[in-house]
C-alpha positions in Angstrom: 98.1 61.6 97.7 101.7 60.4 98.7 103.0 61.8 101.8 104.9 64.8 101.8 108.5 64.0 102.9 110.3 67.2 105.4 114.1 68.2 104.9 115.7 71.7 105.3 118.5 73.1 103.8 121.2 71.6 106.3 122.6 73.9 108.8 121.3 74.5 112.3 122.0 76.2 115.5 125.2 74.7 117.3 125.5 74.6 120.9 127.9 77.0 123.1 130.5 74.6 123.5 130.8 74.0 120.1 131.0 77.3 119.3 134.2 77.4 121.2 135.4 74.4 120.3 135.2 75.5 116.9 136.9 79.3 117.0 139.7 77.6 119.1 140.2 76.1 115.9 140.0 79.0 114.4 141.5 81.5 116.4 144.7 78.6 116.9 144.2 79.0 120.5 145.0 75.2 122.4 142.3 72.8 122.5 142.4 69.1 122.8 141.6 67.2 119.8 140.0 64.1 121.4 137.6 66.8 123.1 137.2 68.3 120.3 135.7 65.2 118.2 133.4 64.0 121.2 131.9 67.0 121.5 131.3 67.2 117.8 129.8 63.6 117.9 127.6 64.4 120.5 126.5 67.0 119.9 125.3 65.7 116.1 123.8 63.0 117.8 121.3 65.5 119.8 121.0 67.8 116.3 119.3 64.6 114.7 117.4 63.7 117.8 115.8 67.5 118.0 115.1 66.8 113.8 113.4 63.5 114.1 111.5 64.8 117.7 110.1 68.0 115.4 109.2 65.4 112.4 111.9 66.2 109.7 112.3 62.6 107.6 115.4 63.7 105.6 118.3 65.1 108.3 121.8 66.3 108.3 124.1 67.0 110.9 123.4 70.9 111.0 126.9 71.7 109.5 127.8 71.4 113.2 131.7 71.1 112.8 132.0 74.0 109.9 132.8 77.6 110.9 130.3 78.3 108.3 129.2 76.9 104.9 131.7 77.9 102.7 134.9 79.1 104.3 135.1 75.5 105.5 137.2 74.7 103.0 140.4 76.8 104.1 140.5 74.2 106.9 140.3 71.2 104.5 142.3 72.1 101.6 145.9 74.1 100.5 146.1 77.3 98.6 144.3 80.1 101.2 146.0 82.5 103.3 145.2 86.2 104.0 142.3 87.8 103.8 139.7 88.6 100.9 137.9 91.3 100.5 134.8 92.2 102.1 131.5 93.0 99.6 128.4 94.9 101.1 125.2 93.3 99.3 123.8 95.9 97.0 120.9 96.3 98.7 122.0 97.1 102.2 124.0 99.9 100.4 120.5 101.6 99.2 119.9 101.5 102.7 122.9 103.2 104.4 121.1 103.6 108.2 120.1 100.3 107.6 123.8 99.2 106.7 125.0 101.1 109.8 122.3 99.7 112.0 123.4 96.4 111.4 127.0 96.9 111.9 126.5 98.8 115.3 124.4 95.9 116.1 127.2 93.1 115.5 124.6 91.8 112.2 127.4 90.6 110.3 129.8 87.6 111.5 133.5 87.8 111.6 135.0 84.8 110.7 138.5 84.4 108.2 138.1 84.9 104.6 141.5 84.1 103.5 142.5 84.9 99.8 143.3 81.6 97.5 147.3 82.6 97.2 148.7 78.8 96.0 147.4 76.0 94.3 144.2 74.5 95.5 144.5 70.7 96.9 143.0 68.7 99.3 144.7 68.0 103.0 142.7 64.4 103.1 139.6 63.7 103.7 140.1 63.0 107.3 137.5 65.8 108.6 135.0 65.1 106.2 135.0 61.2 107.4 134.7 62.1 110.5 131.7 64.3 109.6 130.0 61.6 108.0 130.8 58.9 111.0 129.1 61.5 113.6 125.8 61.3 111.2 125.6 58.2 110.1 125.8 57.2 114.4 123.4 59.6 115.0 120.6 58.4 112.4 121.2 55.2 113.6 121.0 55.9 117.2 117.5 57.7 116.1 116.2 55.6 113.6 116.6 58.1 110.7 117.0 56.4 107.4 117.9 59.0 104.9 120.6 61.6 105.8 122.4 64.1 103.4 125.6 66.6 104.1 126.6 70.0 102.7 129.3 70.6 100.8 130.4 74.2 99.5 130.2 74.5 95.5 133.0 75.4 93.3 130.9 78.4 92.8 130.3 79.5 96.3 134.0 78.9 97.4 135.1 82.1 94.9 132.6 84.0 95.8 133.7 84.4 99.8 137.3 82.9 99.0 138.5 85.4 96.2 141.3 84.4 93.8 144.7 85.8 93.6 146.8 82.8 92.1 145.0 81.3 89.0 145.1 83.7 85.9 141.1 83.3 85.3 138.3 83.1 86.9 137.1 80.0 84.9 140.6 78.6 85.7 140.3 79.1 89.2 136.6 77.2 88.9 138.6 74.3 87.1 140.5 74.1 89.9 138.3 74.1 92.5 136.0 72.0 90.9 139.0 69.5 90.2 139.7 69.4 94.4 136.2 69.1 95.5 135.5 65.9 93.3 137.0 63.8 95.9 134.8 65.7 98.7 131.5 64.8 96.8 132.2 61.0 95.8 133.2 60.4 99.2 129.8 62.0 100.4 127.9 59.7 98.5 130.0 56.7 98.8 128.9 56.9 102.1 125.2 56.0 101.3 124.3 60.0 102.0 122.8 62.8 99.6 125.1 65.6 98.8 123.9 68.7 99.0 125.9 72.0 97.1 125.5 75.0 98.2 125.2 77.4 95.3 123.9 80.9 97.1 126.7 82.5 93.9 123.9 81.4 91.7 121.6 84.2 92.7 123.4 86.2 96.0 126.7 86.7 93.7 124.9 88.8 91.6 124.5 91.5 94.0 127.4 91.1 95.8 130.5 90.4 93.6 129.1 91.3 90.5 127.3 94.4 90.6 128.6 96.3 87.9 127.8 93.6 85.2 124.0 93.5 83.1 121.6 90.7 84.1 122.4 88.8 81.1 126.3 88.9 81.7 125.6 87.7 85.3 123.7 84.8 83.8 126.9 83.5 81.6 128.8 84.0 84.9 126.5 81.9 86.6 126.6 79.3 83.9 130.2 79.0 84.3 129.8 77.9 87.8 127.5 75.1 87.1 129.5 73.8 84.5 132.5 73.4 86.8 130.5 72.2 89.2 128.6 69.7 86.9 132.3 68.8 85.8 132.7 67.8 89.6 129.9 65.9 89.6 130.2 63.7 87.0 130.9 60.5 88.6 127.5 60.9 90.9 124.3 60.0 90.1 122.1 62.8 89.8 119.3 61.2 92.1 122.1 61.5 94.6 122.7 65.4 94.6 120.2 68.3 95.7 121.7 71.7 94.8 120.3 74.6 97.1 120.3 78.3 95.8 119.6 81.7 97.6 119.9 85.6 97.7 121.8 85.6 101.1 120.0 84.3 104.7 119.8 88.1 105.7 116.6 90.2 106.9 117.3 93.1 104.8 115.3 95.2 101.8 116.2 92.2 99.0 115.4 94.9 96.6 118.7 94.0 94.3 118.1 90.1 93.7 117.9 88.7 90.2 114.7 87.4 90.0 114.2 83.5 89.9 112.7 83.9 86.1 116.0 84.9 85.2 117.8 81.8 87.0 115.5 78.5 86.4 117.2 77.8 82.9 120.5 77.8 84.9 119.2 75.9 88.1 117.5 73.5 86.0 121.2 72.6 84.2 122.4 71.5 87.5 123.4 68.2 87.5 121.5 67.6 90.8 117.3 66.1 90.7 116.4 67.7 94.2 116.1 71.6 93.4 115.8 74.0 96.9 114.9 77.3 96.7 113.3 80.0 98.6 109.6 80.8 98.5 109.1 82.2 101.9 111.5 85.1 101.7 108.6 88.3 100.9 110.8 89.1 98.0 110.2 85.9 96.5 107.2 84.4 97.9 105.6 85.5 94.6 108.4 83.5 92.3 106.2 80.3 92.4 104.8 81.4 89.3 107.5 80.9 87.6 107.8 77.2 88.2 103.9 76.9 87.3 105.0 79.2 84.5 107.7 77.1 83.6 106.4 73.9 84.2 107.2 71.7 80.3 110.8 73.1 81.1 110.9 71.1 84.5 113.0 67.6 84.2 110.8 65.0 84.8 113.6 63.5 87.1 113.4 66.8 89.4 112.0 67.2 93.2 111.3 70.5 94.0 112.3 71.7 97.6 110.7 74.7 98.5 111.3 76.8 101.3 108.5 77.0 103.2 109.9 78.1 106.3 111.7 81.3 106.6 115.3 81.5 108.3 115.5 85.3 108.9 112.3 85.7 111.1 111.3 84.2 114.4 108.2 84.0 113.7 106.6 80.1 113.7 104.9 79.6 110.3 101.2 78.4 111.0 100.8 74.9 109.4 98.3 76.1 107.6 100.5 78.4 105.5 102.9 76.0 105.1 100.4 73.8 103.6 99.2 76.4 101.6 102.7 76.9 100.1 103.4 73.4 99.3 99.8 73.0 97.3 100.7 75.3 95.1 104.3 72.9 93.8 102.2 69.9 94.4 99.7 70.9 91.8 102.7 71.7 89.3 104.6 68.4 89.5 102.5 66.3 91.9 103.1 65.6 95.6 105.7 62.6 95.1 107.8 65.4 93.7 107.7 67.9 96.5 109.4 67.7 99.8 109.0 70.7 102.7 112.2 72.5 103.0 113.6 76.0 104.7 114.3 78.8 102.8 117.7 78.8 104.3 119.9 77.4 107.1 119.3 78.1 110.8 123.0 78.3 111.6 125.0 79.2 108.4 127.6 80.5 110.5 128.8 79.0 113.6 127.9 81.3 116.7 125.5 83.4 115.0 121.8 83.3 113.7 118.6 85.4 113.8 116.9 82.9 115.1 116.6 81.3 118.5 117.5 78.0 118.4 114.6 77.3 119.9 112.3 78.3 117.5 114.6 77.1 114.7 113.4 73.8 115.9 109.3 75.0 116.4 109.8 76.4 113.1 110.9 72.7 111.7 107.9 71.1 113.4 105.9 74.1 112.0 106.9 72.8 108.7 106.3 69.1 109.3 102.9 69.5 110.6 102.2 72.0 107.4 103.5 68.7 105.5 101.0 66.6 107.0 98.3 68.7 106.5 99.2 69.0 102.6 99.4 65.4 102.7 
């Protein structure tokens, strides 16, 4: 049997003083650029060390200079100012106490969500290269040989971002697609993967778009994959993983569209490595559908599942995790699986469920599981 590679869906716990670095930036309070940047390279440099110590093949930087996945881009490109509002999952709204609870409890982080109020273009890509420089010196300080960055989809950007400037939805898409072209060729250019993060293909659907059937989400949700397969057009596929989700929260989950309902439009994707949650109780079961499914999978596709959760500190026993990733390898064979989380670790900066500590036992959790399935 091959050997069973180890990735993860890209962010990860930041340290303290990049925390503050980072909502200095955010806040506009003074910092000092060049302190700024070496803290940011060093501090990637030790994110990739801690992935290779715990035995992850396939590493990022852990989103370390992003005040989270997708709101990133308000730093990076025109058109955002304001606020947008603010949408309660469905499910923590069955759940009222449980809503509250969290609230009281500071589960919910406040960062900007600025409104897209102008036209949508990009400041340079003088961040993102500086993003990319930070990694590609840390896997070679380390010895890593295969690196991939995050980059928020199309799709994902008006989800948290809301439009009040373009006259559609669709043309707002266009638009954003049309600006983060640049952002993904220059990814790749690089000699990393890209990976989109596309949590509006299943999290949107309880979140923004509650009022609408199943089967009107669906066309929604089609819509974003065409714009974003419109941005990817100049990019080999075998270059692109694409990562969906129903929101990196410990609540009731009892509101998700189920994954049935969202493999025709994950499979569209133009993007070969597919991750997905399968660790998450509410969709542990949803394996079934990829067995179920299995003449509909692209020969060309890798399936990342998540066999780690992100919400829990508790460390997965190997075993489990070898458990989990038998069941994909006997669908499409072990060359076409690789061990991933069902989440990030550190989707936004300065907050997380889970120690950072056991983010990292968690990862090795996951690469021993690997090993074992091997």
């Amino acid at each position: 049997m091959s050997k069973i590679l180890t990735s993860h869906v890209g962010s990860l716990p930041r340290t303290q003083d990049v925390v503050d670095f980072i909502f200095a930036r955010e806040n506009g309070t003074d910092y000092a650029q060049a302190e700024f940047d070496a803290c940011m390279t060093a501090a990637v440099s030790e994110t990739v060390r801690k992935q290779v110590a715990a035995g992850v093949d396939i590493v990022s930087d852990g989103e370390t200079s992003k005040i989270s996945y997708a709101t990133y881009v308000k730093d990076r490109y025109t058109g955002f100012d304001g606020d947008s509002p603010r949408n309660a999952p469905a499910d923590l709204k069955q759940f009222p106490t449980f809503l509250k609870r969290l609230a009281d409890d500071g589960g919910s982080p406040q960062y900007a969500r600025p409104m897209c109020v102008g036209e949508v273009k990009s400041k340079g890509q003088g961040e993102l290269e500086k993003d990319i420089a930070n990694l590609k010196a840390g896997m070679a300080e380390h010895g890593v040989e295969q690196g991939f960055m995050n980059a928020a989809s199309p799709g994902v950007i008006s989800l948290f971002l809301q439009n009040d400037y373009y006259p559609t939805r669709d043309a707002y898409l266009a638009a954003l697609a049309d600006a983060m072209q640049t952002e993904y060729e220059t990814i790749v250019a690089s000699g990393l993967d890209l990976q989109l993060d596309c949590p509006d293909l299943a999290l949107s659907r309880h979140m923004l778009f509650n009022d609408l059937s199943d089967a009107e989400f669906i066309k929604i949700a089609a819509s974003h994959v065409e714009a974003l397969n419109h941005a990817l057009k100049n990019i080999p596929a075998d270059k692109v993983r694409i990562h969906i989700c129903w929101g990196n929260y410990e609540g009731p989950h009892t509101c998700d569209i189920p994954m049935s309902k969202m493999f025709d439009t994950l499979m569209s994707a133009r993007a070969d490595y597919v991750l997905f949650e399968t660790s998450n109780p509410r969709h542990g079961h949803e394996w079934t559908t990829f067995r179920d499914r299995k003449a509909d999978i692209p020969d060309s596709k890798i399936l990342i599942p998540g066999v780690v959760d992100t919400t829990t500190n508790f460390v997965e026993h190997p075993e489990l995790v070898a458990q989990r990733l038998e069941r994909f390898v006997n669908i499409v064979g072990a060359d076409r699986v690789i061990a991933g989380s069902d989440c990030g670790f550190g989707t936004f900066a300065g907050f997380g469920s889970v120690d950072p500590d056991i983010a990292y036992a968690k990862l090795q959790a996951m690469a021993e599981g690997a090993a074992l399935a091997s």
